[in-house]
PDB file of the backbone (N, CA, C, O) and the ligand in Angstrom, with CONECT records:
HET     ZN  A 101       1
ATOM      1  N   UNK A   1       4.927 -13.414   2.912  1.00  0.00           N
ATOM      2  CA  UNK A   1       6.320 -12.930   2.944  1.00  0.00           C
ATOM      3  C   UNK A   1       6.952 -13.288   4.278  1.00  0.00           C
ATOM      4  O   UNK A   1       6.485 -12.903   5.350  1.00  0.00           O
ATOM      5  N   UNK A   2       8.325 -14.244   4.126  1.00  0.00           N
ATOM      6  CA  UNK A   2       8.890 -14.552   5.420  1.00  0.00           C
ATOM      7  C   UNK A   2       9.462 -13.449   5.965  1.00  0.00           C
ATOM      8  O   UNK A   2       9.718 -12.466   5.269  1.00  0.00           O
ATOM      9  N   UNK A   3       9.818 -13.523   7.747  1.00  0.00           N
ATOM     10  CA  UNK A   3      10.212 -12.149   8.448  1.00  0.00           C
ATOM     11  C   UNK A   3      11.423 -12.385   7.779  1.00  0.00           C
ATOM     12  O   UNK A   3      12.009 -11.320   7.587  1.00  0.00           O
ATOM     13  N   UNK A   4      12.019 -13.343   7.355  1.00  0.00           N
ATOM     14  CA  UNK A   4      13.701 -13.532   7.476  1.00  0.00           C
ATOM     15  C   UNK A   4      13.969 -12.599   6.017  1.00  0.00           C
ATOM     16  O   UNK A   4      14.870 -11.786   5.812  1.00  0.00           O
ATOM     17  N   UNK A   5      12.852 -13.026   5.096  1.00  0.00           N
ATOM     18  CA  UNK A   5      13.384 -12.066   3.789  1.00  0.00           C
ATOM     19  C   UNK A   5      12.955 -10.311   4.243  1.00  0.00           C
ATOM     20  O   UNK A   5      13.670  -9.329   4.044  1.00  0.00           O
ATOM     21  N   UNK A   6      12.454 -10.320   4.481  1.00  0.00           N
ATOM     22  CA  UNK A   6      12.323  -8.510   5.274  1.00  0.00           C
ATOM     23  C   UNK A   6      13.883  -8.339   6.156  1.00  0.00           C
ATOM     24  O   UNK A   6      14.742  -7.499   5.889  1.00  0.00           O
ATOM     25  N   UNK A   7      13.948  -9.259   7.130  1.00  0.00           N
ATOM     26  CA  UNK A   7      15.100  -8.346   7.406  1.00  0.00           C
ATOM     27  C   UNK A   7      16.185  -8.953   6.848  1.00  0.00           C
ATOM     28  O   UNK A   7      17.209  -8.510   7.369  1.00  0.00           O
ATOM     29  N   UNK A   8      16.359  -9.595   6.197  1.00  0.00           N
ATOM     30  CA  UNK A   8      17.883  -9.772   4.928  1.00  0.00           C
ATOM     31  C   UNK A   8      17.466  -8.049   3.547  1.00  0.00           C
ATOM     32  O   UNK A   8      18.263  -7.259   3.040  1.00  0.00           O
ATOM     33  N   UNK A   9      16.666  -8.097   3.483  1.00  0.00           N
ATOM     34  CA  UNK A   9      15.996  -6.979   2.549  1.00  0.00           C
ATOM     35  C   UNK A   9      16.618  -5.543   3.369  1.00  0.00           C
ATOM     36  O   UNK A   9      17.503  -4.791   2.960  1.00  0.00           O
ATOM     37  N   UNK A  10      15.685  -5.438   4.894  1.00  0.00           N
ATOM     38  CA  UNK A  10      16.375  -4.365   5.625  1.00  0.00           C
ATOM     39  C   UNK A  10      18.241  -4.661   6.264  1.00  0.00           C
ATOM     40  O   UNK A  10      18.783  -3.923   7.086  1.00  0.00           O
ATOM     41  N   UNK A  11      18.613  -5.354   5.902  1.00  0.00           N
ATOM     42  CA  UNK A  11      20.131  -5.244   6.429  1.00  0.00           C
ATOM     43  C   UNK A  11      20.860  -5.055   4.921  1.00  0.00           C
ATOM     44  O   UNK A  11      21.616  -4.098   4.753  1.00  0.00           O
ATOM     45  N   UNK A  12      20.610  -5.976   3.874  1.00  0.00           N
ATOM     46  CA  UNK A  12      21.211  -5.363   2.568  1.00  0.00           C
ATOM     47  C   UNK A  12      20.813  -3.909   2.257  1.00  0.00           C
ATOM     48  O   UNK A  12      21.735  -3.108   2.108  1.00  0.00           O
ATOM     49  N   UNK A  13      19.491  -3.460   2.137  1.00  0.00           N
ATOM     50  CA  UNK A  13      19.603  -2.019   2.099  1.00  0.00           C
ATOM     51  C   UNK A  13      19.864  -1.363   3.060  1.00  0.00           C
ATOM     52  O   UNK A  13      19.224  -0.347   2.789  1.00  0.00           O
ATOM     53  N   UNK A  14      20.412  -1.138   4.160  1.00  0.00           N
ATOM     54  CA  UNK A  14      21.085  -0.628   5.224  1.00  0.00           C
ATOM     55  C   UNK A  14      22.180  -0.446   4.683  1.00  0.00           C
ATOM     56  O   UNK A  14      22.448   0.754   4.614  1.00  0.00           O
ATOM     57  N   UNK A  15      23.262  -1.387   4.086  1.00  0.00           N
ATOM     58  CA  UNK A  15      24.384  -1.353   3.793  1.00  0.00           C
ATOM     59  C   UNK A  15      24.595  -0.750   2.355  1.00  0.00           C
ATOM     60  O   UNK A  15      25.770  -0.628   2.009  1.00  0.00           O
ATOM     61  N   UNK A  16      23.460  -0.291   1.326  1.00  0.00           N
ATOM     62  CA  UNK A  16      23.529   0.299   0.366  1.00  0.00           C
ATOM     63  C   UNK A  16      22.465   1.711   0.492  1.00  0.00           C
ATOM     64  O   UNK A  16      21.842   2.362  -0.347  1.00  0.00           O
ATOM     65  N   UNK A  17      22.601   1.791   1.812  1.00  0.00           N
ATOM     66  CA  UNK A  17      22.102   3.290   1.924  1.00  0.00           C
ATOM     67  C   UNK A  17      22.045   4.355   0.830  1.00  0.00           C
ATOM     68  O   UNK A  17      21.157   4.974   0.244  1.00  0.00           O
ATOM     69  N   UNK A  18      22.966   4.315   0.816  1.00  0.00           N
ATOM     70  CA  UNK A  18      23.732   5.597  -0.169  1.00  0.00           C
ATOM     71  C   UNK A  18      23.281   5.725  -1.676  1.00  0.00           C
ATOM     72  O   UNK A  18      23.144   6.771  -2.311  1.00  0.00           O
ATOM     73  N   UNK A  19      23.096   4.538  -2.074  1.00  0.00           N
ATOM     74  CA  UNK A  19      22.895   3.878  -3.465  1.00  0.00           C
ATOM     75  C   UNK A  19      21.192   4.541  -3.924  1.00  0.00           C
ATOM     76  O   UNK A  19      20.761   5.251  -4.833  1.00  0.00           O
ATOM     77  N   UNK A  20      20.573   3.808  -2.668  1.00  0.00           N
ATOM     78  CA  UNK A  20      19.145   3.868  -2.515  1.00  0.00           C
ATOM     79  C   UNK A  20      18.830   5.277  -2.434  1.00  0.00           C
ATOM     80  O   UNK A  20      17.944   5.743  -3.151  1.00  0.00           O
ATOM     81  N   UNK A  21      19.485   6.001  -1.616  1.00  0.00           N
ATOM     82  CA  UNK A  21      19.048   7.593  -1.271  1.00  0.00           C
ATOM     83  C   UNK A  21      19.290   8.489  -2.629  1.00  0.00           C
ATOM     84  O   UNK A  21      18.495   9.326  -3.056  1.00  0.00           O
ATOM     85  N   UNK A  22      20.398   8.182  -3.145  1.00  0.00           N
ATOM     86  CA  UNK A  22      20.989   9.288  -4.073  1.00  0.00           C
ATOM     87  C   UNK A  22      19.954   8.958  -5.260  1.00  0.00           C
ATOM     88  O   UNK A  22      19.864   9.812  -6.142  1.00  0.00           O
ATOM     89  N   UNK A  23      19.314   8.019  -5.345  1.00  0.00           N
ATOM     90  CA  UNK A  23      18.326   8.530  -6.523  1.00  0.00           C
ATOM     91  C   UNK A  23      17.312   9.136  -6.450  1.00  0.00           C
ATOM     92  O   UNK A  23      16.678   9.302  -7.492  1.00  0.00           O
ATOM     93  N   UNK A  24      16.932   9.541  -5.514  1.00  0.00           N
ATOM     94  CA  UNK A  24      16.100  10.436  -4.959  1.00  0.00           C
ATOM     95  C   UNK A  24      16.117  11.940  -4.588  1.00  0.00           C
ATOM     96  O   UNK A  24      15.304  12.836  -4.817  1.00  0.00           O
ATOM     97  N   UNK A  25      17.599  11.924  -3.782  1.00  0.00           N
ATOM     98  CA  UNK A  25      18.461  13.020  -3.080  1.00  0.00           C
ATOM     99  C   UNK A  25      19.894  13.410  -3.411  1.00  0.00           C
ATOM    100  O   UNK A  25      20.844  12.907  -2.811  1.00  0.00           O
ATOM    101  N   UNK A  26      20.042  14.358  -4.421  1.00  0.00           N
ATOM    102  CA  UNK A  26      21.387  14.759  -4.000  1.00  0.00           C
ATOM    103  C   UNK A  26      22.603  15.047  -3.187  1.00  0.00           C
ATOM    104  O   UNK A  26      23.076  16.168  -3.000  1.00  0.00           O
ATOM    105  N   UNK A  27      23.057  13.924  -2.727  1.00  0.00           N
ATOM    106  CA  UNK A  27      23.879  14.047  -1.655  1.00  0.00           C
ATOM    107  C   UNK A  27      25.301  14.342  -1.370  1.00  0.00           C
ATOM    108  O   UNK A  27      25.994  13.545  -2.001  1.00  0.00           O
ATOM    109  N   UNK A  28      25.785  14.900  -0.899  1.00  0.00           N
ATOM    110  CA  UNK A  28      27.308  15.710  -0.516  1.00  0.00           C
ATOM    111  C   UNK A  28      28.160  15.123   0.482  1.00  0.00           C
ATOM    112  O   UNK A  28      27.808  15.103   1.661  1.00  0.00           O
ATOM    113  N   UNK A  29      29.057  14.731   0.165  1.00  0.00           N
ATOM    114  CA  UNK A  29      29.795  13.959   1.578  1.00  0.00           C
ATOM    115  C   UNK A  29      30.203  15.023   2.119  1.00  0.00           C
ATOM    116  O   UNK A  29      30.611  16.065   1.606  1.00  0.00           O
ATOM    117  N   UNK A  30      30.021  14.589   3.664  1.00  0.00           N
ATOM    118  CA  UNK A  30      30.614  15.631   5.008  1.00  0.00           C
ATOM    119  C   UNK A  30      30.929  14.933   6.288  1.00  0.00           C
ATOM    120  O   UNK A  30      30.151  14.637   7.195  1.00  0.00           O
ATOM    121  N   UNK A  31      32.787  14.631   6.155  1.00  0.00           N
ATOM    122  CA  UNK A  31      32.720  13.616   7.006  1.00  0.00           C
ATOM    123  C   UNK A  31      32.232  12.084   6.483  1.00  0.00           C
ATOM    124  O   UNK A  31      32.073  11.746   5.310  1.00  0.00           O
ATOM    125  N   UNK A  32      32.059  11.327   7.584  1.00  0.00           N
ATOM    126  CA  UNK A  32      31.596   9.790   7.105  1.00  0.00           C
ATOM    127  C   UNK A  32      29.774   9.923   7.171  1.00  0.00           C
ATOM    128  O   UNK A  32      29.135   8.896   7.404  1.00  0.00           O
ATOM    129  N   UNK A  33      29.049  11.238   6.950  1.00  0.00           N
ATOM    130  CA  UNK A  33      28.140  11.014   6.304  1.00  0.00           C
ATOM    131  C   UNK A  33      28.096  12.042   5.405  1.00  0.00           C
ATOM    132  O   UNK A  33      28.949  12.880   5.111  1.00  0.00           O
ATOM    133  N   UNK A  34      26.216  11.741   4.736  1.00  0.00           N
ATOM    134  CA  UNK A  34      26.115  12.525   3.447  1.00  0.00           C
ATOM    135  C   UNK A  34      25.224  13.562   3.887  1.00  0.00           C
ATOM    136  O   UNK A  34      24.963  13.538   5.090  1.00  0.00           O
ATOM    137  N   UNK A  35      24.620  14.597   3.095  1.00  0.00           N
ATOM    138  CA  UNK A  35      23.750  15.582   3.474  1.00  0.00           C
ATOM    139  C   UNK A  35      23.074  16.066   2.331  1.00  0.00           C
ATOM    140  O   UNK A  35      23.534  15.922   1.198  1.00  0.00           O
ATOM    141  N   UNK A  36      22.040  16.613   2.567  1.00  0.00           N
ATOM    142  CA  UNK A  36      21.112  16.757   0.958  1.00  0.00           C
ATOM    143  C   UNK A  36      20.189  17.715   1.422  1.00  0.00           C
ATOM    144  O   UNK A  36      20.307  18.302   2.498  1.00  0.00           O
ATOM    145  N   UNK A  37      19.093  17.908   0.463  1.00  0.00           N
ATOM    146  CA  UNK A  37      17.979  18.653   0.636  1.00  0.00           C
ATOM    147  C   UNK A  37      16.719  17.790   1.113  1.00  0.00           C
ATOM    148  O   UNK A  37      16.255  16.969   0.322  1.00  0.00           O
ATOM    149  N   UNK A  38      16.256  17.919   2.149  1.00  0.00           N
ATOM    150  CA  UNK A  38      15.259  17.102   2.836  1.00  0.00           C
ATOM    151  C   UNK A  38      13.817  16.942   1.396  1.00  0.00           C
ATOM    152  O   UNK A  38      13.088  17.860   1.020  1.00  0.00           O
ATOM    153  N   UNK A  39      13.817  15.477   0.879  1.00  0.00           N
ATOM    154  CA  UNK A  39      12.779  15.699   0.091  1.00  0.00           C
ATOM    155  C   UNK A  39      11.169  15.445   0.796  1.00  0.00           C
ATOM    156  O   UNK A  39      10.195  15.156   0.102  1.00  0.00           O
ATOM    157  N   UNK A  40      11.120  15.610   2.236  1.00  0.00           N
ATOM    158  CA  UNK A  40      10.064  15.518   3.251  1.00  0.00           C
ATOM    159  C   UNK A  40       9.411  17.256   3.390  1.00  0.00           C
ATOM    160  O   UNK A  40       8.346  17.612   2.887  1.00  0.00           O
ATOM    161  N   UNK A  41      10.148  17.964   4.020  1.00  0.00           N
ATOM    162  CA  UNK A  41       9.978  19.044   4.099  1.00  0.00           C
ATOM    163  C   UNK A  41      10.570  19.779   3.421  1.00  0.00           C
ATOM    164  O   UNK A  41      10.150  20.919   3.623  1.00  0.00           O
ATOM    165  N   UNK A  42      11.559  19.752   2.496  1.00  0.00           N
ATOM    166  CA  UNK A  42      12.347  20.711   1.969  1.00  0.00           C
ATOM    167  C   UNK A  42      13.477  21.681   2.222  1.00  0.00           C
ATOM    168  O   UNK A  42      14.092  22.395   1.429  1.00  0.00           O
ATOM    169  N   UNK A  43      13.559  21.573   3.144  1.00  0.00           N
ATOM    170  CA  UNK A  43      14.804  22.417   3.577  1.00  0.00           C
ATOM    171  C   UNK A  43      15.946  22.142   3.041  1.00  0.00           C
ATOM    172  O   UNK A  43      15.969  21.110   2.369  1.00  0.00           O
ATOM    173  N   UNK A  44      16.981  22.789   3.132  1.00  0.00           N
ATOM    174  CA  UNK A  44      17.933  23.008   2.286  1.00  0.00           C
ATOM    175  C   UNK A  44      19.046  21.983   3.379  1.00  0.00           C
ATOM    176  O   UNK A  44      19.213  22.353   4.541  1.00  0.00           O
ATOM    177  N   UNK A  45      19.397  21.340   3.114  1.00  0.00           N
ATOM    178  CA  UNK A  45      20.480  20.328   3.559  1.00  0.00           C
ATOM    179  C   UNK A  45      20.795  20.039   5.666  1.00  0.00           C
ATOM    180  O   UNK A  45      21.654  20.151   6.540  1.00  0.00           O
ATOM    181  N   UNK A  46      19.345  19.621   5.428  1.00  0.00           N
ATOM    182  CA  UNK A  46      19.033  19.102   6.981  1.00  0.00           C
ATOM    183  C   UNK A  46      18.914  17.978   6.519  1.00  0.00           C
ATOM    184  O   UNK A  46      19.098  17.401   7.591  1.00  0.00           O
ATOM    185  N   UNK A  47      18.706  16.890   5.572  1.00  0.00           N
ATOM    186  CA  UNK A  47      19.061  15.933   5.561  1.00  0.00           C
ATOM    187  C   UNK A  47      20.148  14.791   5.462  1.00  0.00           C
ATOM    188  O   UNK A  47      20.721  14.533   4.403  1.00  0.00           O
ATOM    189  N   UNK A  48      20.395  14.107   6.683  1.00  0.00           N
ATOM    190  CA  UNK A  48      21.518  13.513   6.472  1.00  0.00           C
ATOM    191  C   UNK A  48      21.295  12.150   6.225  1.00  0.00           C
ATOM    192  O   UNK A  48      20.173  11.672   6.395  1.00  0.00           O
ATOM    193  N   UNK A  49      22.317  11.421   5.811  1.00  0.00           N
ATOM    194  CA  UNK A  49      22.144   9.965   5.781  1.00  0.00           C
ATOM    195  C   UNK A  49      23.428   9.210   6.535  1.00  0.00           C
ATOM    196  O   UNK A  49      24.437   9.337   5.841  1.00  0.00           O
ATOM    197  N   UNK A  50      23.619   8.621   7.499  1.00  0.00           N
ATOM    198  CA  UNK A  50      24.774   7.823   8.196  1.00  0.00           C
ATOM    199  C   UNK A  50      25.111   6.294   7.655  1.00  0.00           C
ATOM    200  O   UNK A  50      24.971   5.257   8.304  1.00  0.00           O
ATOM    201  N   UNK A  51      25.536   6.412   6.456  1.00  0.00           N
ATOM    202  CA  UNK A  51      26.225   4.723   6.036  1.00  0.00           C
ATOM    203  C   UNK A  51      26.971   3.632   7.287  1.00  0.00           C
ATOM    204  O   UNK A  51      27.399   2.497   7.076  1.00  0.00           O
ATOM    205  N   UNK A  52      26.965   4.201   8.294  1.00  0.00           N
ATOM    206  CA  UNK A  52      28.169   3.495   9.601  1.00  0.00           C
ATOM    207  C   UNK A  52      27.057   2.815  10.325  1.00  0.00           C
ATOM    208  O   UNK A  52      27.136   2.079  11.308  1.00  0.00           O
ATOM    209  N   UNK A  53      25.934   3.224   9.609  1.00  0.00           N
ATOM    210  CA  UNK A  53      24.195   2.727  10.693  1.00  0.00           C
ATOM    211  C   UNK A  53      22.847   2.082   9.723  1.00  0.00           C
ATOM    212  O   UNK A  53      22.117   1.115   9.938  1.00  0.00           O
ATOM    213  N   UNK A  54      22.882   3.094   8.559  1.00  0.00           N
ATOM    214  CA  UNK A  54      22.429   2.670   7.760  1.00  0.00           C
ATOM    215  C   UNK A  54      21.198   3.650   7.392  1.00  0.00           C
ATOM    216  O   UNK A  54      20.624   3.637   6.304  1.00  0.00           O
ATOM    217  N   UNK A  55      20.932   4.373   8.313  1.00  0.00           N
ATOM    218  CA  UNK A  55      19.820   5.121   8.360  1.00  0.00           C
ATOM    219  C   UNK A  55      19.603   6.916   7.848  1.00  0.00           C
ATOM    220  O   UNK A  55      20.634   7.458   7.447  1.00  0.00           O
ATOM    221  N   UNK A  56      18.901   7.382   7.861  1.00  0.00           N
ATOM    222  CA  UNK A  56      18.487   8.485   7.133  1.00  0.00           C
ATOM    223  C   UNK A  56      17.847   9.358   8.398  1.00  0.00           C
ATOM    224  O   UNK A  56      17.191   8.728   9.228  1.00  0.00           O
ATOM    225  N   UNK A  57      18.028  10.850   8.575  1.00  0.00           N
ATOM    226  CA  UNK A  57      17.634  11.681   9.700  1.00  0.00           C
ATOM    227  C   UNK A  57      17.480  12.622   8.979  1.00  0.00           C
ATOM    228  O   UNK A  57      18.303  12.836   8.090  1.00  0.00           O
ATOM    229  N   UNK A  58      16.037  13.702   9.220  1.00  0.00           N
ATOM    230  CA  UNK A  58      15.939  15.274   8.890  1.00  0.00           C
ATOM    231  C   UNK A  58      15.997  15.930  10.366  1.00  0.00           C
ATOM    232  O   UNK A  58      15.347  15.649  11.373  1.00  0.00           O
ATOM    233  N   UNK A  59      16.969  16.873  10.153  1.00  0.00           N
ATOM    234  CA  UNK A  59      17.261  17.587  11.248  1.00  0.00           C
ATOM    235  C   UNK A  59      16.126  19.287  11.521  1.00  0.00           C
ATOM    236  O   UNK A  59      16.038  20.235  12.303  1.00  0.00           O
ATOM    237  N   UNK A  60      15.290  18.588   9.902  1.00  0.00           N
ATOM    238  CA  UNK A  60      14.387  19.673   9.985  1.00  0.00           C
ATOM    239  C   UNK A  60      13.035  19.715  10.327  1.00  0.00           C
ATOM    240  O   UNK A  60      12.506  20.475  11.138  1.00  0.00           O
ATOM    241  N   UNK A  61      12.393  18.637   9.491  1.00  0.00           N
ATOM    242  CA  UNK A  61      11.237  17.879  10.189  1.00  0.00           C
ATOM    243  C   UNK A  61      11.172  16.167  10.869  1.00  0.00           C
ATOM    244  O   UNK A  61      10.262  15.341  10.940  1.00  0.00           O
ATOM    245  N   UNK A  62      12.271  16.162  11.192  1.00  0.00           N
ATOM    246  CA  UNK A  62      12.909  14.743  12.125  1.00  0.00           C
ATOM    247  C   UNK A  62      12.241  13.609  11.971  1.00  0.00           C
ATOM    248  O   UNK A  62      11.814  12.883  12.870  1.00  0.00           O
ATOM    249  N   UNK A  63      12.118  13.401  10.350  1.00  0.00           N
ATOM    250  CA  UNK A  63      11.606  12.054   9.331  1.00  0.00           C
ATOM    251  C   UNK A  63      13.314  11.379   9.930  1.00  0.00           C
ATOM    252  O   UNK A  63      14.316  12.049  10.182  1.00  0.00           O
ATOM    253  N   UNK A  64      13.136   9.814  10.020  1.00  0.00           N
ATOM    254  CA  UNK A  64      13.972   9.555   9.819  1.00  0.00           C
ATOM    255  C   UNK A  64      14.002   8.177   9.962  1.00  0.00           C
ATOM    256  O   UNK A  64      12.863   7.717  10.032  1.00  0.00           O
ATOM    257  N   UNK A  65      14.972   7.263  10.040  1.00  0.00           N
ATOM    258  CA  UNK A  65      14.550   5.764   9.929  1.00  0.00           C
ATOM    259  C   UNK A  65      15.521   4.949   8.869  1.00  0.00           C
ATOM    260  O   UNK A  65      16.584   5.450   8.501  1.00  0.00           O
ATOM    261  N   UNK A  66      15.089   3.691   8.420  1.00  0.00           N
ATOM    262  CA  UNK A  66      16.161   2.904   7.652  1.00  0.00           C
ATOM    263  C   UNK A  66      15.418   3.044   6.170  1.00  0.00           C
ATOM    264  O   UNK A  66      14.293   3.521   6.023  1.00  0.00           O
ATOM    265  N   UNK A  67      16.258   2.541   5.108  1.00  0.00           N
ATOM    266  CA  UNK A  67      16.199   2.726   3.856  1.00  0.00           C
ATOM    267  C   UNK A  67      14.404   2.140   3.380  1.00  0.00           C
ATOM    268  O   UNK A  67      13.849   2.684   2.425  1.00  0.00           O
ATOM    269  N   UNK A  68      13.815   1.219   4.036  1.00  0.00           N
ATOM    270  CA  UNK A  68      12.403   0.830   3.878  1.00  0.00           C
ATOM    271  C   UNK A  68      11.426   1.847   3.906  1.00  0.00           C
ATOM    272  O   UNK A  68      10.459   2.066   3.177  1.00  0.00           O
ATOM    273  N   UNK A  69      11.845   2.379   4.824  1.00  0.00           N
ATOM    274  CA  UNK A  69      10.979   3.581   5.897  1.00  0.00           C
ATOM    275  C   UNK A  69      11.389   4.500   4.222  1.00  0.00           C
ATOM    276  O   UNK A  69      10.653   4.234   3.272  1.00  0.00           O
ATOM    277  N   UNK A  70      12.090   5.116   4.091  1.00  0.00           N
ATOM    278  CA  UNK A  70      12.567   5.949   2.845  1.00  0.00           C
ATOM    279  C   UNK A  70      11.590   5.654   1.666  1.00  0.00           C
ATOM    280  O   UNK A  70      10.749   6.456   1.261  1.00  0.00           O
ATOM    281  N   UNK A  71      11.780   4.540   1.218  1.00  0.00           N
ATOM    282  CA  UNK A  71      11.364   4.326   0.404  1.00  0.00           C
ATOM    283  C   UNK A  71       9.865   4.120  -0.042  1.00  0.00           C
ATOM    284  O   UNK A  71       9.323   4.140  -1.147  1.00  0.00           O
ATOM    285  N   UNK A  72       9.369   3.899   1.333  1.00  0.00           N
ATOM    286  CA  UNK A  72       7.846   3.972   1.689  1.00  0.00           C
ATOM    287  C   UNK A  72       7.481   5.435   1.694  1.00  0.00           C
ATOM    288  O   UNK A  72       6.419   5.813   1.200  1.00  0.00           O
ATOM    289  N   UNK A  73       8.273   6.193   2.199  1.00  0.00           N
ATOM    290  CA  UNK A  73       7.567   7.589   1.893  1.00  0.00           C
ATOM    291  C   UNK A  73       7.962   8.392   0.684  1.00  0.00           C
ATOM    292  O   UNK A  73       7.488   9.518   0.535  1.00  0.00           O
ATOM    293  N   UNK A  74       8.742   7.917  -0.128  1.00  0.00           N
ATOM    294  CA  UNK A  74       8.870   8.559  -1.068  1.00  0.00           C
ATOM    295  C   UNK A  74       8.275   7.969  -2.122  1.00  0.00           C
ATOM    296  O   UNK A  74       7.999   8.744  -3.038  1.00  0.00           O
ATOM    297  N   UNK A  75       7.892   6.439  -2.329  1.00  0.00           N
ATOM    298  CA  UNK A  75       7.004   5.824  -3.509  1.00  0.00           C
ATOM    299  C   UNK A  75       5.399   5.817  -3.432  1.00  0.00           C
ATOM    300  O   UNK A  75       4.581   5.856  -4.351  1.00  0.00           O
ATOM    301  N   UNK A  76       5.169   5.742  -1.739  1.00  0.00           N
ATOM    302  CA  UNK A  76       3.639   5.585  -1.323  1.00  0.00           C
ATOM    303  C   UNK A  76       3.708   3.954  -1.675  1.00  0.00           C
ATOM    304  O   UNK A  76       2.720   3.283  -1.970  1.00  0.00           O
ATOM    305  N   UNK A  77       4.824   3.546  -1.600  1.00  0.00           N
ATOM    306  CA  UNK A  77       4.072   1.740  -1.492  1.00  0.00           C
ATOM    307  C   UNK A  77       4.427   1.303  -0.361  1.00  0.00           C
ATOM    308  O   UNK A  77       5.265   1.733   0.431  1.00  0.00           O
ATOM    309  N   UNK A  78       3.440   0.023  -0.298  1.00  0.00           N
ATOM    310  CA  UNK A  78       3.631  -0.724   0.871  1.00  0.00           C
ATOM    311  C   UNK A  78       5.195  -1.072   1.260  1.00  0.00           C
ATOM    312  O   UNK A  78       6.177  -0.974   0.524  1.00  0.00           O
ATOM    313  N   UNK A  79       5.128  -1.598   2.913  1.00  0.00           N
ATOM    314  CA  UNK A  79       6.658  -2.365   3.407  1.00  0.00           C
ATOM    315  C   UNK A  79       7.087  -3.450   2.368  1.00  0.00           C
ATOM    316  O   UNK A  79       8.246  -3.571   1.971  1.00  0.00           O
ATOM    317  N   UNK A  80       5.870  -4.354   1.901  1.00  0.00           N
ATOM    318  CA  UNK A  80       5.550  -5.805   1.162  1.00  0.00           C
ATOM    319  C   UNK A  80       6.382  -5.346  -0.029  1.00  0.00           C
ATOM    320  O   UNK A  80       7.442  -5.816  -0.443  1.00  0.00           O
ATOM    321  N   UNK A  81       5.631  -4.275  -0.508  1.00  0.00           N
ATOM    322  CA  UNK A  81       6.007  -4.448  -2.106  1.00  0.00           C
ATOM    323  C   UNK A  81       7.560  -3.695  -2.103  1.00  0.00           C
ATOM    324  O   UNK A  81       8.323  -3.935  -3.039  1.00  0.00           O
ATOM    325  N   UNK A  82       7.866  -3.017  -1.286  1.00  0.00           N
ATOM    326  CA  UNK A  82       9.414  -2.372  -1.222  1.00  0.00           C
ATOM    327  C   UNK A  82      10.290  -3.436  -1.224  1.00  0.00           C
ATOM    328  O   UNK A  82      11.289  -3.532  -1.938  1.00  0.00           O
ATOM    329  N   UNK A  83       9.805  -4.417  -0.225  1.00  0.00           N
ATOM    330  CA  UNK A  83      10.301  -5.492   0.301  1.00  0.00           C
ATOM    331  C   UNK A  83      10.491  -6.699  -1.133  1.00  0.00           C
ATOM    332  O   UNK A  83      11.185  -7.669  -0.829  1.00  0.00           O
ATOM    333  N   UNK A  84      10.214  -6.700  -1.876  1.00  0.00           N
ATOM    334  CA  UNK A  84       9.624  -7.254  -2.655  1.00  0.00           C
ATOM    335  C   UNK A  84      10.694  -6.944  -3.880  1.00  0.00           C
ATOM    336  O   UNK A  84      11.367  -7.806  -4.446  1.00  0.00           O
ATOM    337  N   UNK A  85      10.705  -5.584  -4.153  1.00  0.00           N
ATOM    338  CA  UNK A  85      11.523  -4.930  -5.074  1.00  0.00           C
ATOM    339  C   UNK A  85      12.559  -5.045  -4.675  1.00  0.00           C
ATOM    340  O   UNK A  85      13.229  -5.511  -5.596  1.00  0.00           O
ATOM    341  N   UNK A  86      13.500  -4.823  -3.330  1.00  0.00           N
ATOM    342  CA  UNK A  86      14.553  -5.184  -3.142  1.00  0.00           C
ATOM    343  C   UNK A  86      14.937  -6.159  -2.982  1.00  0.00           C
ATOM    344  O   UNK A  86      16.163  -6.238  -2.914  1.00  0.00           O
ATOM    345  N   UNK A  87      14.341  -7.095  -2.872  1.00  0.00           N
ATOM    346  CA  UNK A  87      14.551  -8.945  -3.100  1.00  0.00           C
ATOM    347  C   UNK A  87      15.350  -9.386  -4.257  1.00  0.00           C
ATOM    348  O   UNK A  87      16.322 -10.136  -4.344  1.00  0.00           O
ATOM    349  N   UNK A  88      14.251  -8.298  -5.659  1.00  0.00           N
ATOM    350  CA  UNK A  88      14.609  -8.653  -6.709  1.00  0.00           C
ATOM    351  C   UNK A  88      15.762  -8.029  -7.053  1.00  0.00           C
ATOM    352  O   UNK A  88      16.538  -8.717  -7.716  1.00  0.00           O
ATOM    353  N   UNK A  89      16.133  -6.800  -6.765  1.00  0.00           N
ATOM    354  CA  UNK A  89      17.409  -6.125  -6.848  1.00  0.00           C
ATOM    355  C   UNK A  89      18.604  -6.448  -6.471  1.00  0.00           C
ATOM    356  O   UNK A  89      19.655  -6.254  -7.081  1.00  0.00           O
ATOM    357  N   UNK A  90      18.384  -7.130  -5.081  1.00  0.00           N
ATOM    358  CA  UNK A  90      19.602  -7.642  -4.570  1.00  0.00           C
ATOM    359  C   UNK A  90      19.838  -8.972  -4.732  1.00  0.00           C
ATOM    360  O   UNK A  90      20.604  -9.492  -3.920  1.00  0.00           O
ATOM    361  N   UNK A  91      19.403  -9.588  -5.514  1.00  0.00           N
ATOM    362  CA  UNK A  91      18.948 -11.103  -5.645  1.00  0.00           C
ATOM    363  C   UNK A  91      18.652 -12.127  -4.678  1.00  0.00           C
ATOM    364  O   UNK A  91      18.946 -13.316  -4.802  1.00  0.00           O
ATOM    365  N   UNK A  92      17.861 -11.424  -3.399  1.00  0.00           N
ATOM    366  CA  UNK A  92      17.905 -11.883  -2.155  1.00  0.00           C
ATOM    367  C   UNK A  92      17.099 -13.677  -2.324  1.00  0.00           C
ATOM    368  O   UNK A  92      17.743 -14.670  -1.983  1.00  0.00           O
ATOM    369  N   UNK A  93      15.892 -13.765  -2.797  1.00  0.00           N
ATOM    370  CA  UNK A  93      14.789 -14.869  -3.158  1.00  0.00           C
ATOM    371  C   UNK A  93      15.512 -15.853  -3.029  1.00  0.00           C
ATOM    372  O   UNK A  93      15.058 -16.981  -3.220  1.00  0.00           O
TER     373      UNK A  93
HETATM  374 ZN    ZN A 101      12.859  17.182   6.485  1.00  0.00          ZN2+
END
């Protein structure tokens, strides 16, 4: 796997943050970001997500990071195969 398709992979899902999170997380706009229920620790809407950056923060157990990172802890798959799936999604290949 080339670095260049990882980070075309991490800059397109950066910019569809929102897309990527909400199937996971119910999210609420507040302001120019969103907020949800942390599906890490659970707390009740310490999770935010910033579309202006791309990235995801718990203000409760302070998981946080870009849409890869997300998706790695919420599927248990590798960077490769995330990487991989969003290739095919975004028609990056
Ligand atoms: Zn959390």
């Amino acid at each position: 796997m080339s670095e260049a398709l990882i980070e075309k992979a991490r800059t397109v899902s950066m910019t569809d943050i929102h897309n990527i999170v909400s199937d996971y997380v119910h999210l609420t706009a507040r302001g120019k970001d969103y907020h949800g229920d942390c599906p890490f620790c659970k707390q009740n809407c310490t999770f935010t997500i910033a579309p202006k950056f791309g990235m995801f923060y718990c203000f409760g157990c302070r998981e946080g990071g870009d849409p890869i990172k997300f998706l790695r802890l919420m599927t248990n798959k590798n960077s490769e195969e995330i990487v991989t799936e969003l290739s095919v999604k975004y028609n990056l290949a």
